[in-house]
C-alpha positions as CSV (number, residue, x, y, z in Angstrom):
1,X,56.3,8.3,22.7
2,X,56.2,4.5,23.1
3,X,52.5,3.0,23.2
4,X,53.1,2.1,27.2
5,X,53.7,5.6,27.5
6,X,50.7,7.0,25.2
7,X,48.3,4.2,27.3
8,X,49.0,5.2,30.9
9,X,48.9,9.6,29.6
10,X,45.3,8.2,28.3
11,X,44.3,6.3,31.1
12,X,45.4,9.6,33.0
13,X,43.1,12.0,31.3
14,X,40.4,9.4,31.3
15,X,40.4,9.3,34.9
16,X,40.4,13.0,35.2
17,X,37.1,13.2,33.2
18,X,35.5,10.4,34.1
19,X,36.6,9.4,37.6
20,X,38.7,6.2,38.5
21,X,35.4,4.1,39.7
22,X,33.8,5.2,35.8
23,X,36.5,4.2,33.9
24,X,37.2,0.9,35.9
25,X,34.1,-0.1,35.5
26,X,34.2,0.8,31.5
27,X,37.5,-0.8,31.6
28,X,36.2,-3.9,32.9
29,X,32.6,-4.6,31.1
30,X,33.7,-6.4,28.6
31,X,36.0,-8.5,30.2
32,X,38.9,-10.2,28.7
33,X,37.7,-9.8,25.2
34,X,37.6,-6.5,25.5
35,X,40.8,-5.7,26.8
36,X,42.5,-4.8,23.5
37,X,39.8,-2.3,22.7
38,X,40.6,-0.8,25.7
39,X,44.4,-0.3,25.3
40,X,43.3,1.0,21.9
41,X,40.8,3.8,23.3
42,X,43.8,4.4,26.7
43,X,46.6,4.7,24.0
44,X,45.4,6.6,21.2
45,X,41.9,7.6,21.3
46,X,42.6,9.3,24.7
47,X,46.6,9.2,24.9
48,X,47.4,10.4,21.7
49,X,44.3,12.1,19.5
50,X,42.6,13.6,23.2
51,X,46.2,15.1,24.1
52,X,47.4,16.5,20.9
53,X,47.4,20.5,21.7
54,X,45.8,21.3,18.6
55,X,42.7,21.9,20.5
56,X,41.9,21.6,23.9
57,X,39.2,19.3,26.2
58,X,36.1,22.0,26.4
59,X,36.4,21.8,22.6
60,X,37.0,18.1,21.9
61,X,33.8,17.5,24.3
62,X,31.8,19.6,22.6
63,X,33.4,18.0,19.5
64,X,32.5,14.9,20.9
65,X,29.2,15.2,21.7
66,X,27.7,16.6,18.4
67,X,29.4,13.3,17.1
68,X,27.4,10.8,19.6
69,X,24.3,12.9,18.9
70,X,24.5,13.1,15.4
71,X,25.3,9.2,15.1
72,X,22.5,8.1,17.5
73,X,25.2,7.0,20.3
74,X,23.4,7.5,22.8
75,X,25.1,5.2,25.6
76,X,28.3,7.7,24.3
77,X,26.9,10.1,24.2
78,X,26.0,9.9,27.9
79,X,29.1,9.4,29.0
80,X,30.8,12.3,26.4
81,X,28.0,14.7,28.4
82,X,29.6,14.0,31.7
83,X,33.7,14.6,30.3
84,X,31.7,17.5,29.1
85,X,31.1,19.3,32.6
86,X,34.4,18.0,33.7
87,X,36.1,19.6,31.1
88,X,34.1,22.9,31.9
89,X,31.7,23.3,29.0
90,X,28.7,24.9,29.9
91,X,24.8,23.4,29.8
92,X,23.9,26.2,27.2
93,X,27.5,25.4,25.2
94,X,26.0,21.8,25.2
95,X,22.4,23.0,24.1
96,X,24.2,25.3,21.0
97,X,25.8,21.8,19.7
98,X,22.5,19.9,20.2
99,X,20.5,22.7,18.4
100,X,23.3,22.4,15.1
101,X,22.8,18.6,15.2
102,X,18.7,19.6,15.1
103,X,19.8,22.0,12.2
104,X,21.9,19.4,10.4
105,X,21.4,15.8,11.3
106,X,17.4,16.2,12.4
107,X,15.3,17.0,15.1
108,X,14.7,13.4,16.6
109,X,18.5,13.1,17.0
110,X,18.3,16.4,18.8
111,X,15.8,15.5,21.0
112,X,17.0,12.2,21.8
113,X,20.7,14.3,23.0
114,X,18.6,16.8,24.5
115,X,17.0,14.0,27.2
116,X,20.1,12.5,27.7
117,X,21.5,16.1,28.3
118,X,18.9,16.9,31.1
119,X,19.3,13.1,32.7
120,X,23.2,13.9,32.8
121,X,22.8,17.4,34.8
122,X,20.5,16.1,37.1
123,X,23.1,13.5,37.8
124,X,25.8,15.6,37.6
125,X,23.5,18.4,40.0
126,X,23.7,21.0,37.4
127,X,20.9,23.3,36.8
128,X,20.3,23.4,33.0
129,X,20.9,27.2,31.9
130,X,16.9,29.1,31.8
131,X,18.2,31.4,28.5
C-alpha cells in the first residue's frame, strides 16, 4: 500500500473515533508546521500500526491509554479516552488499566488518568460504572 493510500485509510479511522470536527481541528492546530506530523500520525500511526489485524481498536485503546497514563500525557490521554468509548471499551475496562498503571507506574499517575477519565464521561454522557 502506497503512503497516499495508508494516509487517507488513517484519516478514515481517525474520523471514525474521533469525529470529522475533532480531527480537523487536531489536524489544523499547528498550522503549516505541523502538517508533516500529521501525514505521519494519518499514514502510519493510524493507517498502518492502528489497522494492522493483529489486534483490534477496544484493545489498542485500552493499549493506548495505559500508555498516556503511564507517561503523564495527559492532553493524549484525553483524547485516547474518548477513541476509547468509540471503540466500545467500557468505563470499568478503562478503570482496570488505570488501576495497573497505579500498580506499576504510581498512584499520582493513576489519579491524574482517573480525573481525566471522569471529565471525559461526563462529556461523553456516560455514567462511570458503580462496581
Amino acid at each position: 500500500m502506497d503512503s497516499k493510500d495508508l494516509y487517507e485509510r488513517g484519516l478514515r479511522l481517525r474520523q471514525k473515533m474521533f469525529g470529522e470536527a475533532a480531527v480537523a481541528e487536531r489536524m489544523g492546530a499547528l498550522g503549516a508546521f505541523g502538517a508533516p506530523l500529521q501525514q505521519i500520525i494519518n499514514g502510519y500511526a493510524y493507517g498502518d500500526v492502528w489497522s494492522r489485524p493483529g489486534l483490534d481498536g477496544r484493545a489498542r485503546s485500552l493499549v493506548m491509554i495505559g500508555m498516556m497514563a503511564a507517561s503523564n500525557r495527559r492532553n493524549e490521554l484525553g483524547v485516547h479516552l474518548r477513541g476509547a468509548l468509540a471503540n466500545g471499551c467500557t468505563p470499568t475496562e478503562i478503570r482496570e488499566v488505570l488501576l495497573q498503571v497505579a500498580l506499576y507506574c504510581g498512584i499520582p499517575a493513576a489519579l491524574d488518568a482517573h480525573h481525566a477519565a471522569l471529565e471525559v464521561f461526563k462529556a461523553a454522557g456516560v455514567a462511570p460504572d458503580a462496581e
